[in-house]
N, C-alpha and C positions, 0 to 999 in steps of 0.2 A: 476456621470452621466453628469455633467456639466447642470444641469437644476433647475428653480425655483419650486419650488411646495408650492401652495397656498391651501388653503380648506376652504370651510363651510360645518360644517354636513358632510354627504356621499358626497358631491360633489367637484371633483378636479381640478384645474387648473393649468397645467403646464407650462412654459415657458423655450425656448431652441431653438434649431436645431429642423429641421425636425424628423430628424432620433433619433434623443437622446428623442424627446417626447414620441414617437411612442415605442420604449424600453422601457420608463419609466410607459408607458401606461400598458404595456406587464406586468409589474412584478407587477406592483399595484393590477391589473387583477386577477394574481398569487397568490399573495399573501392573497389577498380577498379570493378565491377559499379555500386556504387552513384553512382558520379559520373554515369551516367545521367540519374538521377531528380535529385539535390541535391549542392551542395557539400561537400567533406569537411570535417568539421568537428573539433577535439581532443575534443568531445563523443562524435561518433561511432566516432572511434579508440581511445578508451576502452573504449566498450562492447563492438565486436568483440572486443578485448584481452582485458573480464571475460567476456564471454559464451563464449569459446576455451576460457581456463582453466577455469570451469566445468563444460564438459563435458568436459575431463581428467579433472577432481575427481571429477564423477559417471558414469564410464564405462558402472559396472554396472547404474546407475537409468535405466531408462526413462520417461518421464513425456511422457503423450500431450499434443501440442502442441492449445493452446484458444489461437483469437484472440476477442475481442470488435468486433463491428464498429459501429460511431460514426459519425454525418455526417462527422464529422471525419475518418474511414479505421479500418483494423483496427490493433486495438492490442493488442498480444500480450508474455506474460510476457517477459524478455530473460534469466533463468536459471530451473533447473529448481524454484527453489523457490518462483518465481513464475508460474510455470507450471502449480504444483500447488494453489497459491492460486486461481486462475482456475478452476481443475479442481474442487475443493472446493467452491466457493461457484456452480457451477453444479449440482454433484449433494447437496448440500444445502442445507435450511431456514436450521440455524444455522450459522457459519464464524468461527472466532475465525485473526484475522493477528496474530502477535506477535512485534515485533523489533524493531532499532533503528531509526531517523532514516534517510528515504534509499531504504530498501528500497521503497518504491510501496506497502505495503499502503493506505494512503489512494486513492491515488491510480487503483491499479486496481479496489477498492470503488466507489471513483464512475463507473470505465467499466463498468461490472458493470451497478448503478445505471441508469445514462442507455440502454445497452442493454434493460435487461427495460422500461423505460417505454415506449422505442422500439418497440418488437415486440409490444404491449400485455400483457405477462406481469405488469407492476404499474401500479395506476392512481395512485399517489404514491409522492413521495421520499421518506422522513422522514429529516433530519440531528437525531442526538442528540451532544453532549459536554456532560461536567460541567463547572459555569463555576470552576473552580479555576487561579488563577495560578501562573506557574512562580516561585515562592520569591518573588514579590511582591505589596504591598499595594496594587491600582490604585485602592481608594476607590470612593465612589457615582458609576454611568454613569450619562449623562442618557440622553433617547431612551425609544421604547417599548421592549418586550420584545425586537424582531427586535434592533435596534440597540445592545440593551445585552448580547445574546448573541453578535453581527456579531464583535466580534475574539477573539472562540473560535472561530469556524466559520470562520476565512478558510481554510485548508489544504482545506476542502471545497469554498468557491465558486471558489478559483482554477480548480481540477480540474472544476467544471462552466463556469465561462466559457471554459473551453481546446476542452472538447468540445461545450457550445451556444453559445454567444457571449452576449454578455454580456446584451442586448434579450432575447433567449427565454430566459432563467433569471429578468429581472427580471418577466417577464410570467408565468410558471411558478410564482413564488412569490406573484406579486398575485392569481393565480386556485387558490394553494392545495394545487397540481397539489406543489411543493417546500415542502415545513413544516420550518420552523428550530426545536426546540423543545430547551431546556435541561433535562437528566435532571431533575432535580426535580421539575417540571411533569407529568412521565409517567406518575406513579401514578393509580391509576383507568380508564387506559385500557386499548380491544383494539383494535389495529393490523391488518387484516385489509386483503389483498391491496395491499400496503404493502411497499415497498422499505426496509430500516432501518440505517442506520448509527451504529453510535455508536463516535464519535472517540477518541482521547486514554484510552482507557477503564481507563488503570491507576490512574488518579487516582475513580476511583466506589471507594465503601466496598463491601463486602460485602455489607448491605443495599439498597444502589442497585443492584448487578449482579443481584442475585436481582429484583429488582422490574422490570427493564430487561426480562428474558427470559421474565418471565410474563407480557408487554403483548402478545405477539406472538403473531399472532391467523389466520385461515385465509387459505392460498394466499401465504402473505407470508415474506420471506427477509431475516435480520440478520445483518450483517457486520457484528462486534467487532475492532475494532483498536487496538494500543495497546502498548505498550514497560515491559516491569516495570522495565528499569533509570531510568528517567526517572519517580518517583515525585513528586506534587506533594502530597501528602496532607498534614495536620497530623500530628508525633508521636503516636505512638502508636494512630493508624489502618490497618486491613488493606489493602491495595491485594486490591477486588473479582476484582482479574484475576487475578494472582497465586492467590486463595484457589479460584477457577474452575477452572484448571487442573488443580489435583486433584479435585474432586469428579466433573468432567464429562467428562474427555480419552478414556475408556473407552466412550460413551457412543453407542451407534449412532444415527446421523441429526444428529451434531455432528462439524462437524471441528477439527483445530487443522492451522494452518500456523507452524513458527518460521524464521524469517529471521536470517541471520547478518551479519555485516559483511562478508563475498564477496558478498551480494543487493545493496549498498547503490550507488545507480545514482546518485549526486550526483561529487564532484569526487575522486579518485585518493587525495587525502589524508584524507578523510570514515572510509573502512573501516579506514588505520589509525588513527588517533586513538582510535578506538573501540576496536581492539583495545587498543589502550595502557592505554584504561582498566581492558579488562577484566583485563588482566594486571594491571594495577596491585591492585585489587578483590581478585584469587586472593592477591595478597603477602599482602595485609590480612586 
């Protein structure tokens, strides 16, 4: 925040800028508030922190606040560009999130998700990702079909055992109500009044993203997610997402949300690294 902060007792004295006081003033405020309800935590100091700067950055954007609400409590964007994601994937069918590690697109996909089941707007989940490994060869999985596609979906069952607990997600997929289905498998079908996620989606070819979006069938809503810098493809494969972007971004009744490494809501040092890379990336 570029400011000093001194104390005795409850009482604070900041020194700075005008403007960076008056911020710094805001989140002390905030953060006091919230000892209320729960302990401070260096997680939750953080985020005040990103979510302050944030709307410095986005002064002039406005972007109407959407919470989702969950047994688990209301779960709401924490900067404006997840906030618009929220917003997007409730006033449309299709909704592509694309950005780095970090950002929540998975994660508030699946609150998105477990809400419209909730409220009966879909009467199944469908989880899609392509089973592609990150730069390695893990060999023949044993197990059925759920189990040998289980460690590509784990980023989506942590996100539903966080907000159903882990019994009603295992009872949910035994009756059908949450289908784990590997892209591959999805041709031929029509997914109608179907919640649709598909994960990881910069690793689908071109032909598998065109095939993914014409399964998608009445009253039903897919959210594509997926990060073009993180490509797992073989040489000389188009990254599906990637190739998406230009044909459909124009496209009324499709949104895009991009996420930057300011979205990215994991540990302090997550957003730079990322930047590093991308600087690095620009040398090159």
């Amino acid at each position: 925040m570029g400011v000093e902060i001194n104390n005795r007792g409850n009482e604070f004295h900041i020194s700075g800028t005008l403007k960076s006081i008056n911020l710094t003033g805001q989140i002390l405020n905030e953060m006091y508030a919230t000892t209320d309800k729960e302990a401070l935590s260096t997680e939750s100091v953080h985020l005040f922190l990103q979510s302050l700067n944030l709307e410095e950055e986005f002064e002039e954007e406005i972007v109407e606040e959407v919470s989702i609400k969950t047994r688990r409590g209301l779960i709401r964007g924490r900067s404006p560009n997840q906030q618009q994601y929220l917003a997007n994937i409730q006033k449309h069918d299709i909704s592509f999130g694309i950005g780095p590690a970090g950002t929540g697109k998975t994660y508030l996909a699946v609150a998105c998700a477990v809400a419209a089941m909730e409220q009966d707007h879909a009467r199944r989940l469908v989880l899609v990702r392509p089973a592609v490994e990150a730069g390695e060869k893990l060999g023949f999985l044993p197990g059925d079909l759920v189990q040998k596609v289980d460690p590509y979906l784990r980023p989506l069952y942590d996100a539903l055992y966080e907000m159903l607990g882990f019994e009603k997600v295992a009872k949910l997929i035994e009756r059908n109500v949450i289908e784990v289905a590997p892209l591959a498998f999805m041709r031929g079908r029509t997914l109608n009044e179907s919640f649709i996620i598909l994960d990881e989606a910069q690793n689908t070819t071109i032909e598998q993203m065109k095939m993914f979006l014409t399964r998608i069938g009445f009253n039903s809503t897919a959210v594509i997610t997926g990060d073009i810098t993180q490509i797992d493809l073989p040489n000389g494969k188009q990254s599906g997402l990637r190739h998406v972007i230009d044909i459909l971004q124009d496209e009324p009744g499709i949104s895009f949300t991009f996420f930057k490494s300011r979205d990215v809501v994991r540990h302090p040092l997550v957003a730079k690294i990322l930047n590093a890379y991308e600087k690095h990336d620009q040398k090159k």
